[in-house]
C-alpha positions in Angstrom: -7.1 5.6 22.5 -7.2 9.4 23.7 -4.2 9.2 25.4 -2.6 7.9 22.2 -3.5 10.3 20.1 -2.6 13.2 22.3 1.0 11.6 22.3 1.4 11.1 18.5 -1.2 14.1 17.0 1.6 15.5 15.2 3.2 12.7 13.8 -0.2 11.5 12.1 -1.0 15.1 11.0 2.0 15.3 9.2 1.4 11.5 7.9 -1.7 12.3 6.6 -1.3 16.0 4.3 2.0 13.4 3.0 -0.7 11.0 2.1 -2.6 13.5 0.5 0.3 14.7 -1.0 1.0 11.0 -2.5 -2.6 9.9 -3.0 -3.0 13.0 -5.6 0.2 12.9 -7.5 -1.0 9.1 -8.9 -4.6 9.8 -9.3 -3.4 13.7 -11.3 -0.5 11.7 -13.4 -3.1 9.2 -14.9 -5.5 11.3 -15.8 -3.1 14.3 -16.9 -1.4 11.5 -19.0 -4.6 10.7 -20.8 -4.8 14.8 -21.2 -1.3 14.9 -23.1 -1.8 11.5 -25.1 0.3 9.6 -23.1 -0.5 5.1 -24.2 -1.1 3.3 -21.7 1.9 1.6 -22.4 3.9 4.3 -21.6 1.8 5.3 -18.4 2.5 1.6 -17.2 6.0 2.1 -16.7 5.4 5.8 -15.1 3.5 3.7 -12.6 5.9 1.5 -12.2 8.4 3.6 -11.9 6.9 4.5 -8.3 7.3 0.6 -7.1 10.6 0.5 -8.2 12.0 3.3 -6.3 10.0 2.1 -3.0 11.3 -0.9 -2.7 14.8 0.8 -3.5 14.2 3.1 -0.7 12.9 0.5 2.0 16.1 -1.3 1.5 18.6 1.6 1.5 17.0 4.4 3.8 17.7 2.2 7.2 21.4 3.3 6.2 20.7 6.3 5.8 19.2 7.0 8.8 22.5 5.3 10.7 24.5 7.6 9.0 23.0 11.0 9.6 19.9 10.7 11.7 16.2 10.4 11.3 15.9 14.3 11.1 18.0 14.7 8.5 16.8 11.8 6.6 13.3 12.7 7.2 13.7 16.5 5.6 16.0 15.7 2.8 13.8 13.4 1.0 10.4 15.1 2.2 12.2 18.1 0.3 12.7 15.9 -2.3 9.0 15.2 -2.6 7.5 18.3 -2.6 10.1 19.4 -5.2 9.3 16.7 -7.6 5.4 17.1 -7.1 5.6 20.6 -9.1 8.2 19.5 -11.7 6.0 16.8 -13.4 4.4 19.8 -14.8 7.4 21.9 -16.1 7.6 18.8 -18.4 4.9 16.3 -19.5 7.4 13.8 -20.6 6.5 9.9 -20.0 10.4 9.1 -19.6 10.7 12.3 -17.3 8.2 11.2 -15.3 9.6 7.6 -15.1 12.8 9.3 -13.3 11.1 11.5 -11.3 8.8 8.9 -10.2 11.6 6.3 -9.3 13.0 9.4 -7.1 9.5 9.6 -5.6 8.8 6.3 -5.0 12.6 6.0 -3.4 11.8 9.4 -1.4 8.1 8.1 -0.4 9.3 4.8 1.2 12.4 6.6 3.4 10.1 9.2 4.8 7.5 6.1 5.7 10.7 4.3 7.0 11.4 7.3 9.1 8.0 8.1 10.2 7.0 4.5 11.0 10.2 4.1 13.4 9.5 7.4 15.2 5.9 5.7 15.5 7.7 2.6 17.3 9.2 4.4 19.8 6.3 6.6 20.7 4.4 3.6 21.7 5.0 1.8 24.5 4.1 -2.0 24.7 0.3 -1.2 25.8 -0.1 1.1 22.7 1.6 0.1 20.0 -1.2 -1.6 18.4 -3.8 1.4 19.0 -1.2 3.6 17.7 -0.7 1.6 14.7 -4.6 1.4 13.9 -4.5 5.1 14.1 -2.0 5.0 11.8 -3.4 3.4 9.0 -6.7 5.3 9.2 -5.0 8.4 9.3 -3.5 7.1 5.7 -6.6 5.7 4.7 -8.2 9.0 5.0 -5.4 11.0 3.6 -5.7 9.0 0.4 -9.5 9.1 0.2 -9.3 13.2 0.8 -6.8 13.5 -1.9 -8.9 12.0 -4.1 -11.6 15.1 -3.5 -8.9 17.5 -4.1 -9.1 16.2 -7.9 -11.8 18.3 -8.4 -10.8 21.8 -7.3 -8.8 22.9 -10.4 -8.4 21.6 -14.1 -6.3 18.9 -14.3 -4.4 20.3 -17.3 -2.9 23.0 -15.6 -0.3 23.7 -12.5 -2.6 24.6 -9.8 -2.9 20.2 -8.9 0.4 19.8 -8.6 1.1 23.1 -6.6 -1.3 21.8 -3.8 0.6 18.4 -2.8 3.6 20.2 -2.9 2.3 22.7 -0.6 0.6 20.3 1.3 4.1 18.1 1.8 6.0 21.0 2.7 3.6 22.4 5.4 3.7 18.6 7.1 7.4 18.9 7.9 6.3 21.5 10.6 4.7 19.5 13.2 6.6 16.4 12.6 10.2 18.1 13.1 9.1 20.6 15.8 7.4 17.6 18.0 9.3 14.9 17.9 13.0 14.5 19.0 15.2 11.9 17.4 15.1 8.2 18.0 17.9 6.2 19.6 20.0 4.0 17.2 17.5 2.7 14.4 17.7 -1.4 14.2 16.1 -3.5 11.7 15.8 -6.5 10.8 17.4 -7.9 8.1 14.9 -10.4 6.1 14.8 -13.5 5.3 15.7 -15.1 1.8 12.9 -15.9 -0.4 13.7 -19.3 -0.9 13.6 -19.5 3.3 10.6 -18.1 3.3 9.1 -20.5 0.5 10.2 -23.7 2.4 8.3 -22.0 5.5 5.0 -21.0 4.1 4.9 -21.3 -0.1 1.2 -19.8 0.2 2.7 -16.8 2.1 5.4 -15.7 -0.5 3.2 -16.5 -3.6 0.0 -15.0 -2.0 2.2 -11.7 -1.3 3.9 -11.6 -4.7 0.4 -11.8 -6.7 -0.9 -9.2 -4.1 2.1 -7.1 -5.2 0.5 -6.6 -8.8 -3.0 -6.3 -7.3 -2.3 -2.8 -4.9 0.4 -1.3 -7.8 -2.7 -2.1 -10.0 -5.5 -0.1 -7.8 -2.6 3.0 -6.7 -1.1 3.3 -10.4 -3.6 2.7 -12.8 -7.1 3.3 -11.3 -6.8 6.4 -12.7 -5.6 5.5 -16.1 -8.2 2.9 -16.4 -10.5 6.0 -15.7 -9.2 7.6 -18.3 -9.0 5.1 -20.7 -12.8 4.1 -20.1 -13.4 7.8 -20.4 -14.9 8.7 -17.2 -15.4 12.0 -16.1 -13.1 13.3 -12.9 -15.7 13.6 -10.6 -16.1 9.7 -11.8 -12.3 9.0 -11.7 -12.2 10.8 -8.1 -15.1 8.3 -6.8 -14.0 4.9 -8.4 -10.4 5.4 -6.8 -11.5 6.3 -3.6 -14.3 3.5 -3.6 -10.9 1.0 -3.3 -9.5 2.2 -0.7 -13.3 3.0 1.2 -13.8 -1.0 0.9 -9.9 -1.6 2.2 -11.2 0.7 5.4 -14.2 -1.6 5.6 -13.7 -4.9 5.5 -10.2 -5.1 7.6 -11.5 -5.7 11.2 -14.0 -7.7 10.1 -12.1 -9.9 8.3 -9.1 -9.8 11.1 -11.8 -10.6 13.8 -13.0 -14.0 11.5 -9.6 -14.6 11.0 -8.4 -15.5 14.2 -10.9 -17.9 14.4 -10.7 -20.7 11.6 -8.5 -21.8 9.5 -6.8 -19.0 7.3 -5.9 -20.5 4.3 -10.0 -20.8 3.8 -10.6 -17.3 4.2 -7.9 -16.3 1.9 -9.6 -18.1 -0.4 -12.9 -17.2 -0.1 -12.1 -13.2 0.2 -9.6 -14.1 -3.2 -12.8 -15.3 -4.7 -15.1 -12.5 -3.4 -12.2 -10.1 -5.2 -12.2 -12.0 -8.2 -16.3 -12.0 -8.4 -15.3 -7.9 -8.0 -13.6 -8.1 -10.4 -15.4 -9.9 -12.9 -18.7 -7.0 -12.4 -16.2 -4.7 -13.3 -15.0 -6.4 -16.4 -18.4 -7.3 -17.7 -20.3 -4.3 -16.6 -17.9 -1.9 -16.7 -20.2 0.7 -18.7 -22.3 1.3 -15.9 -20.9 3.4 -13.4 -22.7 1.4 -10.1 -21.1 -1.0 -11.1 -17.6 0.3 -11.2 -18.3 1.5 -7.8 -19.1 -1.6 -6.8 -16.1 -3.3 -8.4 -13.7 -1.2 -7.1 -15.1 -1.4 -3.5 -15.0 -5.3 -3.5 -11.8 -5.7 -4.9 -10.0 -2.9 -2.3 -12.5 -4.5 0.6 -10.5 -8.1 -0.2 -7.4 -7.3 -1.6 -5.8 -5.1 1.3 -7.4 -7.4 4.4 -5.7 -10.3 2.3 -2.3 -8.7 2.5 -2.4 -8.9 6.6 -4.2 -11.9 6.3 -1.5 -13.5 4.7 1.3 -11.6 7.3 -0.5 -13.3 10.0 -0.3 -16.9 8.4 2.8 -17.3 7.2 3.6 -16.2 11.0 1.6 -19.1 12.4 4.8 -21.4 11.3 7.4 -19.1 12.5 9.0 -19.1 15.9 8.4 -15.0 17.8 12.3 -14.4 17.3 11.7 -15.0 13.5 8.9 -13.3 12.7 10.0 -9.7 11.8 12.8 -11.7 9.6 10.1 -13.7 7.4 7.6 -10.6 7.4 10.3 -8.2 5.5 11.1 -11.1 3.2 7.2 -11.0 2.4 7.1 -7.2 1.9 9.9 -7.4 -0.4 8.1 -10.0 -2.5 4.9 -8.1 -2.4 7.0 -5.2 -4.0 8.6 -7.1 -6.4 4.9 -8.0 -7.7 4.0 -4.6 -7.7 6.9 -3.4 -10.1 5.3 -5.7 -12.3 1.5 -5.1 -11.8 1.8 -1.9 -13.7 3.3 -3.0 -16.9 1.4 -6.4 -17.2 -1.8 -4.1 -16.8 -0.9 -1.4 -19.5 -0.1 -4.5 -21.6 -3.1 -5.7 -21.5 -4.9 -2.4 -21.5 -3.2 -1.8 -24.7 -4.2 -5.4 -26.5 -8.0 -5.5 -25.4 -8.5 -1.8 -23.9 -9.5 -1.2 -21.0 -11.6 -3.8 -19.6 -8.4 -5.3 -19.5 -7.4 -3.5 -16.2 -10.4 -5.7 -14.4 -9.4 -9.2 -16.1 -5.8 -8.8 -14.7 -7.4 -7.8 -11.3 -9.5 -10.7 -11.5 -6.8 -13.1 -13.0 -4.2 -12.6 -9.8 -6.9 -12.3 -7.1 -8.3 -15.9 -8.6 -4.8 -17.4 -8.8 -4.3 -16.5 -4.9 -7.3 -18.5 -4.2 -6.8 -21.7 -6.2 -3.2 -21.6 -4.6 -4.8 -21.1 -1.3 -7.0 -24.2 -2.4 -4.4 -26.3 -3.4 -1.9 -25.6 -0.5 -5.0 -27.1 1.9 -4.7 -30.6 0.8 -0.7 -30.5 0.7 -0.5 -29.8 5.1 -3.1 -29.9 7.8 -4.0 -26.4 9.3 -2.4 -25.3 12.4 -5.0 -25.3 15.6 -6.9 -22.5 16.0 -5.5 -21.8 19.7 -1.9 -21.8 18.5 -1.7 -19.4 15.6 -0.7 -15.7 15.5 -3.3 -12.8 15.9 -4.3 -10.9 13.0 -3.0 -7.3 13.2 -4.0 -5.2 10.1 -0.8 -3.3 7.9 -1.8 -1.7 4.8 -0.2 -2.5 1.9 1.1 1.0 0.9 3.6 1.1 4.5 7.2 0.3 4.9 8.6 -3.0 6.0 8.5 -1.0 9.9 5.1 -0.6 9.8 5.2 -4.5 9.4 7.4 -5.2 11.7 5.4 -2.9 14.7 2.4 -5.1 13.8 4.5 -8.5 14.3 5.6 -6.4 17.7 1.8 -6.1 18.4 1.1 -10.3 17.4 3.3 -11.1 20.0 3.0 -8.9 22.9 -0.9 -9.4 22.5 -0.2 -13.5 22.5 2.5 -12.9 25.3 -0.5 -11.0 27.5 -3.5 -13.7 26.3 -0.9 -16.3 27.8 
């Protein structure tokens, strides 16, 4: 693990003040929304907004990057970012911020793009996976970090929005002065959804509920906050408790799930996030209890998302794979363009205990789908299924495929 790190330092210093940079601007937007009287109608579709421009970006950057290089790429839109982090202040405008957050969201996903393929090709066959895992807990702690950073100046003013900026700027540095360009960058072009439907319908409805799940936790933890009128220091803690469960429970999880049937753990974890979710609806008032919410609900919902990778894998040939898993990412962001605006819906008709009942609504409909997909096809044998590798929701389709890289170079060496 040493000897990765020392080979791709820079790259995950640079990953992680971006994450920070990214983990603040969603967390400062809803609660600086609340500040200027945004609904949460309108915050909905700020949040949104982000989704939309990801899964723009995922699809269109891999162009780009033929065209004129991962450098180039890689600067413009990081320049893009750290730009747009200090104009949501010059103008708290819920339909400004929609643009600028379909820009960010577009910007966001190339640099991940980007990033992830210069990951790829740092690693060689023996360290992809460790590299990887590094990966995701550098992002896991850049997120968590930012949401400390809440607390160091007044939300209503420009200093929190200065800080990312900065923060995004300064990562350019040992990301472009460490790492020479890739070869020719190849993806994968995915598969249809209606393919990937007649391969595994658990797969692509499990990922599309998920979708509205994670846009839910990233966009509108903090306007729930708001809404239920927390304090920041609350706000800071209740995001951060998501994404502290997500960092728990995904090895444990991975390490059960490579050894039983998967369709029953996604169920059960589904259920254990709806429970989650549930505590926070009905016991919302009591901050423990949020806590606890939150922390169950990111502890299932994120394992699920590889859980689900690694299933709808156990039916595909090893050429395929990569195909099928960026047809599943795409779905997955389809659901969370729409996680957002059902949420602020709902928010708006019952307030905002409404946040946890759409939580709880899509995490229980992923488990009585899981339970109802058991009694339509027997379960594939323990000893032929794909190993669990754990992606994070909030990664680009090349994160994804790396980790279906990983499935099968780790089944190639167990055979």
């Amino acid at each position: 693990m040493f000897q990765v790190l020392t080979s791709i330092w820079a790259l995950l210093l640079g990953m992680m003040l971006l994450m920070v940079g990214n983990g603040l601007q969603g967390t400062l937007l809803g609660v600086r929304g609340g500040i200027e009287g945004f609904s949460t109608v309108e915050m909905s579709i700020v949040m949104s907004a982000y989704f939309v421009g990801f899964l723009g970006g995922s699809r269109l950057t891999p162009e780009l990057i033929r065209r004129v290089g991962h450098v180039r790429v890689f600067a413009a839109l990081a320049s893009f970012v750290s730009a747009i982090l200090v104009l949501y202040a010059v103008w708290a405008n819920p339909w400004f911020w929609t643009v600028l957050r379909v820009v960010i969201g577009f910007c966001f996903s190339g640099v991940y793009v980007t990033a992830e393929s210069w990951l790829n090709n740092a690693a060689t066959n023996d360290t992809r996976g460790k590299a990887l895992s590094l990966y995701m807990m550098v992002q896991m702690v850049g997120i968590v970090a930012a949401q400390g950073l809440l607390l160091v100046a007044d939300p209503a003013g420009f200093i929190l929005f200065i800080i990312p900026s900065v923060l995004v700027s300064i990562s350019f540095a040992p990301i472009l002065l460490s790492i020479a360009p890739t070869p020719a960058f190849e993806s994968t072009k995915p598969m249809s959804l209606r393919q990937i439907y007649s391969i595994s319908p658990l797969g692509i409805v499990g990922m599309f509920l998920l979708g509205g799940v994670f846009s839910a936790q990233f966009g509108m933890g903090a306007v729930y906050g708001a809404e239920a009128g927390l304090t920041l220091v609350q706000i800071s803690m209740f995001v951060s408790a998501f994404y502290v469960g997500a960092t728990v429970f995904q090895y444990p999880l991975g390490w059960i799930s490579d050894r039983m049937d998967r369709r029953v753990l996604v169920l059960v974890v589904s259920v254990l996030g709806g429970v989650g979710a549930i505590i926070g609806f009905g016991f919302g008032g009591a901050f423990p209890a949020l806590l606890a919410a939150a922390f169950m609900i990111g502890g299932t919902s994120n394992p699920l998302y590889s859980l689900l990778l690694a299933y709808t894998n156990d039916f595909v040939d090893h050429e395929d794979m990569a195909a099928v898993s960026g047809g599943l990412v795409f779905a997955n962001g389809l659901g969370a363009i729409t996680g957002p605006l059902i949420t602020g819906w709902m928010m708006g008709v019952i307030g905002a205990p409404g946040y946890f009942l759409f939580l709880g609504i899509l995490l229980f409909a992923v488990a009585g789908y899981a339970g109802w997909r058991m009694t339509r096809r027997a379960a594939p044998a323990v000893e032929d299924t794909s190993s669990y590798t754990p992606v994070l929701m909030s990664t680009s389709p090349v994160a994804v495929e790396i980790a279906v890289e990983g499935m099968d170079e780790q089944e190639t060496a167990e055979s």
